[in-house]
C-alpha positions in Angstrom: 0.0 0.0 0.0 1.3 3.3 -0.5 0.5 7.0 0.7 -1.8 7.6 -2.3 -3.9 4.9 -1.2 -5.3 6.6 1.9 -6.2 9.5 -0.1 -9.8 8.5 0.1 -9.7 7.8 3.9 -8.7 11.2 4.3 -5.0 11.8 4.3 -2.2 12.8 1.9 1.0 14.0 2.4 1.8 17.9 2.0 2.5 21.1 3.4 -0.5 22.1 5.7 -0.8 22.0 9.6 -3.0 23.0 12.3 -6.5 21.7 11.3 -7.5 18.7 13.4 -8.4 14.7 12.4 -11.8 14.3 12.3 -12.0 10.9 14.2 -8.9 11.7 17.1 -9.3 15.2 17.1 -5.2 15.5 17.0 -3.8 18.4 15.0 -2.6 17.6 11.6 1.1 18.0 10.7 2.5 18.4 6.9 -1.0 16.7 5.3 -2.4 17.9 2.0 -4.8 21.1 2.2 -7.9 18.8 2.0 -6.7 16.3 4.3 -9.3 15.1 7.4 -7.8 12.7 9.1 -4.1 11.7 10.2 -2.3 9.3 9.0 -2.6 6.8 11.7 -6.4 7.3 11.5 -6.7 6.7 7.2 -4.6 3.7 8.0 -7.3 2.2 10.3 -10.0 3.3 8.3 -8.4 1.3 5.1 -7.8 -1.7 6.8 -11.6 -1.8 8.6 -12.5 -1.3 4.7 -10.1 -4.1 3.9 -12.3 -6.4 6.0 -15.4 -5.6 4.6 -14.4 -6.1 0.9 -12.9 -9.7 2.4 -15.5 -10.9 3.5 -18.0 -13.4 3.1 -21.1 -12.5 1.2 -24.3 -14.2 3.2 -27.0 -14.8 0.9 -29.3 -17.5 0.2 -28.4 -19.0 -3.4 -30.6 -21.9 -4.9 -28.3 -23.9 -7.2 -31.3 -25.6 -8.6 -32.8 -22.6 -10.0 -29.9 -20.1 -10.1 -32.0 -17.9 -7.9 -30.9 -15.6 -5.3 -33.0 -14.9 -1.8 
């Protein structure tokens, strides 16, 4: 994974401080202007979104008929 990964949970590396994460409230050091969240914050929203994309889809499948539900 690299830094441009977590772009869309919120963090890129830049030149911009002093606004604050949105989910630990800390104060954001050398992020990208539109940044939300720290780094260590992106990072645990990625890998929670990891897991969801890993896992097992439930449903009830009928081989028979090819039907779903």
């Amino acid at each position: 994974m690299s830094e441009y990964d977590l772009r869309s949970f919120g963090w890129a590396p830049g030149g911009y401080t002093g606004r604050k994460c949105v989910d630990c409230l800390e104060t954001l050091w050398m992020v990208d202007k539109r940044a939300w969240r720290c780094q260590p914050c992106a990072l645990k929203r990625y890998e929670e979104h990891a897991k969801v994309i890993d896992a097992p889809m439930i449903c009830d499948y009928d081989e028979q008929t090819g039907r779903i539900g």
